[in-house]
C-alpha positions in Angstrom: 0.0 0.0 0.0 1.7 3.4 -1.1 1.7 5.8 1.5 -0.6 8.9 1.3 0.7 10.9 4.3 3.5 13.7 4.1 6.9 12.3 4.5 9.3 14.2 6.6 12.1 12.0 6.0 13.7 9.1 4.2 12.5 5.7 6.0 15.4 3.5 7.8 14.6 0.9 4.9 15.7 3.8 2.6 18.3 5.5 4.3 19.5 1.9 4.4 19.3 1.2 0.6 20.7 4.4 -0.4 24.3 3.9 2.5 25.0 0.5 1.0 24.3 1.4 -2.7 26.6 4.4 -2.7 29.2 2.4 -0.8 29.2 -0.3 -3.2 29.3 2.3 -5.8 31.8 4.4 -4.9 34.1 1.0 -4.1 33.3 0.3 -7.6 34.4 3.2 -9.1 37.3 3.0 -7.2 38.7 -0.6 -7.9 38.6 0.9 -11.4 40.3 3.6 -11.0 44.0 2.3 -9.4 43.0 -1.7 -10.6 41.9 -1.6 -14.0 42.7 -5.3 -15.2 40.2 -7.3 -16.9 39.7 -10.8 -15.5 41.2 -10.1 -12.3 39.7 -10.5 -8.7 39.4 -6.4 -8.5 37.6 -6.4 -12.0 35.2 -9.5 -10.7 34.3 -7.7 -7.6 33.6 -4.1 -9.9 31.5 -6.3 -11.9 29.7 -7.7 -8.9 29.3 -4.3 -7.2 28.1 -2.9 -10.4 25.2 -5.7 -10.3 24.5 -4.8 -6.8 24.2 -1.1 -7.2 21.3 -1.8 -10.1 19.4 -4.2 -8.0 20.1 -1.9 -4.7 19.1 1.1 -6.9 15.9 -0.9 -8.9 14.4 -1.9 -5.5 15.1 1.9 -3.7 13.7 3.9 -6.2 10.0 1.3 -6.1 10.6 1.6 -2.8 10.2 5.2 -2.8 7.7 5.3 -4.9 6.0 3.3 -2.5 7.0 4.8 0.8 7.8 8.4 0.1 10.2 10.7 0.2 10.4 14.1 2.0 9.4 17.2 -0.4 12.5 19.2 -2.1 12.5 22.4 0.3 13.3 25.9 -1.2 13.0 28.3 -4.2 11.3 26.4 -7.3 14.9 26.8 -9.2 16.2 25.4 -5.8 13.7 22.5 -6.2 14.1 22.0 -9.9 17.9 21.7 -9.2 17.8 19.2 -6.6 15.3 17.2 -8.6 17.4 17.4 -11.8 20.5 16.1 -9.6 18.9 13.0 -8.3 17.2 12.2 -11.5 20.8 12.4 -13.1 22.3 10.7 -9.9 19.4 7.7 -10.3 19.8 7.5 -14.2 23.4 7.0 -14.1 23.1 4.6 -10.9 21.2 2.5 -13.4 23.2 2.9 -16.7 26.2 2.4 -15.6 26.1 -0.8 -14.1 23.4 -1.7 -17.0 26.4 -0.7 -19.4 28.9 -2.3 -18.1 26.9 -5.8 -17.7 26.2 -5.2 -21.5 30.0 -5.0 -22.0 30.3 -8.4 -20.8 27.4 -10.0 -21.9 28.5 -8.3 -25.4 31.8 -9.8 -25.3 30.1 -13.0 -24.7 31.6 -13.7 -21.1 29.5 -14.8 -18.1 29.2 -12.3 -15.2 29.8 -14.2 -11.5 28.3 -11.9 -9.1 30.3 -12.8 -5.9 30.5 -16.7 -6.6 26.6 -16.6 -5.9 25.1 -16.8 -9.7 25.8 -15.9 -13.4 24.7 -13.8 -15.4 24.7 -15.5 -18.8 26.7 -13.3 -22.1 25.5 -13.5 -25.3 26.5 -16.1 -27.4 28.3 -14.5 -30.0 30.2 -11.6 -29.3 28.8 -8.7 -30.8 31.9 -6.0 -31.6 29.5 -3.3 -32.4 27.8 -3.5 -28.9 30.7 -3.5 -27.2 32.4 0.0 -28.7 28.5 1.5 -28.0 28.5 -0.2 -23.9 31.9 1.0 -23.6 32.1 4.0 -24.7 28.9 5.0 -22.6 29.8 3.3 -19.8 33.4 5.6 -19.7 31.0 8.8 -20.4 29.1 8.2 -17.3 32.3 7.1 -15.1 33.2 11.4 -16.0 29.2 12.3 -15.3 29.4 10.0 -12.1 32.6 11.8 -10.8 31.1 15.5 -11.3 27.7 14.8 -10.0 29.4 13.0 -6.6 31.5 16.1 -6.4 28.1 18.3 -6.6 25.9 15.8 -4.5 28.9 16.5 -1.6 29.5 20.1 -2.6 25.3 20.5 -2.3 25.2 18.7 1.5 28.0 20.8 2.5 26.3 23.6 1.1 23.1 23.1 3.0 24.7 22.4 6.2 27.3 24.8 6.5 25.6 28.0 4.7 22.5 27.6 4.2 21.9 25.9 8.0 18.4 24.6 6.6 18.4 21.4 8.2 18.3 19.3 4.9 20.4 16.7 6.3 19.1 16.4 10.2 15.8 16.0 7.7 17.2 13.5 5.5 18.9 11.6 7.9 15.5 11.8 10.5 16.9 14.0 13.3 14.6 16.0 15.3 16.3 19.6 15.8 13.1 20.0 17.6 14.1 18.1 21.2 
């Protein structure tokens, strides 16, 4: 049942979601930057973060639409700004993992996700596909760095200058006690 009540901050289940997502992301991006060899353990483990940053992703933004989320607060170009940045930050949280498994499954190689299943590649490998997946998949690895640096730059913002209480909101504090 979605909820129909204002919601004044993310739910636990959320705030949850989102932690272990970004971590996994973030360790993703980061395995790639100073371990960049196909077929090794670092590149299996990308790979399997990359698979559990879409599901992670896939399953918080249904579970927002289900739950809620708190209202952007602020001026409407203030509001169309934040919403801009987290569709961007949930359309790249999508495509780049999508991208990336389409490398693979392009180059006709199996995808282990942490030992636990396989994800199946195609059964030819498709060249074409490959220069497409890759070469969006290496766009959105600049996008992803930039829009980290503004998601960060943004929280600071709020809670340093601005001292709206964006993050005690997001986060569930009560400044109120």
């Amino acid at each position: 049942m979605k909820v129909s009540a204002p919601v004044v901050h993310f739910s636990t289940a959320s705030k949850v979601i989102h932690l272990v997502a970004a971590i996994a992301f973030i360790a993703s991006l980061i395995i790639m930057l100073f371990d960049p060899i196909p077929n090794s353990f670092s590149f299996d483990l990308h790979q399997s973060l990359g698979v559990l940053v879409l599901v992670l992703f896939g399953i918080r933004i249904l579970w927002i639409n289900w739950a809620g989320k708190p209202d952007a607060q602020g001026s409407k170009i203030e509001k169309f700004i934040a919403h801009s940045a987290h569709f961007a930050m949930y359309a790249i949280s999508l495509a780049m993992p999508l991208s990336g498994l389409l490398i693979a499954m392009a180059k006709a190689k199996d995808t282990v996700v942490f030992g636990l299943f396989t994800i199946p590649g195609f059964a030819e490998r498709n060249s074409g596909l490959i220069d497409f997946s890759y070469q969006l998949h290496s766009m959105m690895e600049i996008l992803c760095y930039l829009l980290i640096a503004m998601h960060t730059c943004a929280t600071i913002f709020h809670q340093l200058v601005l001292k709206d209480g964006t993050l005690a909101r997001m986060m569930g504090v009560n400044n109120n006690v």
